[in-house]
C-alpha positions as CSV (number, residue, x, y, z in Angstrom):
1,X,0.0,0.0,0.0
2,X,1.5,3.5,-1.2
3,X,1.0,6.3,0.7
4,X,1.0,9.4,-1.3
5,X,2.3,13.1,-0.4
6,X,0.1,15.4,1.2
7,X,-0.5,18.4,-1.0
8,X,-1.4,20.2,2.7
9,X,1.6,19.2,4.5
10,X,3.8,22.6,4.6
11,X,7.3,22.6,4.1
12,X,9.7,24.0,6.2
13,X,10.5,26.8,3.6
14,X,6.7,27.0,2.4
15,X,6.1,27.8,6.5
16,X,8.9,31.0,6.5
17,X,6.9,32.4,3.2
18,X,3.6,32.2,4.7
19,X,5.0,33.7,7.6
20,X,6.7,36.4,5.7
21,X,3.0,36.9,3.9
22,X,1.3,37.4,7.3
23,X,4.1,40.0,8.5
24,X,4.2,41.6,5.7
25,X,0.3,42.5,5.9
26,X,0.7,43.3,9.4
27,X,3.6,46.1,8.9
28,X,1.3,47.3,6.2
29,X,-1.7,47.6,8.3
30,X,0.3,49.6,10.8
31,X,1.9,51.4,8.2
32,X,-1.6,52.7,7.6
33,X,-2.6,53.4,11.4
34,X,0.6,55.6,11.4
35,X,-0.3,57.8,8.4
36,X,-3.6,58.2,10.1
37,X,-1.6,59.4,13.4
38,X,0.4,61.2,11.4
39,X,-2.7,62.9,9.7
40,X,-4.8,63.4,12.8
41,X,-1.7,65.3,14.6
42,X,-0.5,67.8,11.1
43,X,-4.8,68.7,11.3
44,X,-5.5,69.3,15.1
45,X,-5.0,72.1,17.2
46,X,-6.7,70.4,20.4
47,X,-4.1,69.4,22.9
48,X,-5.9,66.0,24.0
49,X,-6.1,65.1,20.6
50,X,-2.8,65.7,19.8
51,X,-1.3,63.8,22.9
52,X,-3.7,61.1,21.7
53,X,-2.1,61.2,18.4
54,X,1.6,61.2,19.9
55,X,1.0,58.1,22.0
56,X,-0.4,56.6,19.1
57,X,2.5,57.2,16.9
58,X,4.8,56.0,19.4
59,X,2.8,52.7,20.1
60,X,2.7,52.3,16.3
61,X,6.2,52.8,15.7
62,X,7.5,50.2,18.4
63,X,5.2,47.9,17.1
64,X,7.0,48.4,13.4
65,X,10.1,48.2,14.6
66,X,9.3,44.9,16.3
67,X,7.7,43.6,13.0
68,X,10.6,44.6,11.3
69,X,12.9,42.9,13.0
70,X,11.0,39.9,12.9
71,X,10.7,40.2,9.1
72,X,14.5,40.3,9.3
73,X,14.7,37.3,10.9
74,X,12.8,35.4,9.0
75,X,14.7,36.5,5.5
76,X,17.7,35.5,7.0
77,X,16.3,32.0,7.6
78,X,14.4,31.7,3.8
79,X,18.2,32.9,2.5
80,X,19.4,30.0,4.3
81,X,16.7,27.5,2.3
82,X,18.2,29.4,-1.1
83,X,21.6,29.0,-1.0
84,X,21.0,25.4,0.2
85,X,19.9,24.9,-3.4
């Protein structure tokens, strides 16, 4: 009896693309919330908004950098699966 491949079974280097996929729309989605704190503090002159607005940015940018580096990791580790070809 043959047991055949399974066409769902990911592969190790399949696995770091998807995960590059996800992260990718992630940075993009914060990408987007910081443009819209970005936006928000350029038009407001209310103070509470604009504190608002900083902590926002600031939240948002830590987050990037931490998706970024993460990102980084994970192209290190698909170069790895490329040049073992």
């Amino acid at each position: 009896f043959f047991q055949g491949c399974n066409p769902f079974a990911q592969t190790g280097r399949s696995k770091l693309q998807n995960d590059r996929v996800s992260l990718n729309q992630q940075i993009i989605k914060e990408m987007r919330m910081r443009a819209g704190a970005e936006n928000l503090l350029r038009a407001t002159t209310n103070n509470k908004v604009r504190e608002m607005a900083v902590l926002e940015l600031s939240y948002v940018n830590s987050n990037l950098q931490l998706l970024m580096e993460h990102l980084e990791g994970l192209n290190s580790s698909v170069e790895v699966y490329q040049n073992a070809e």
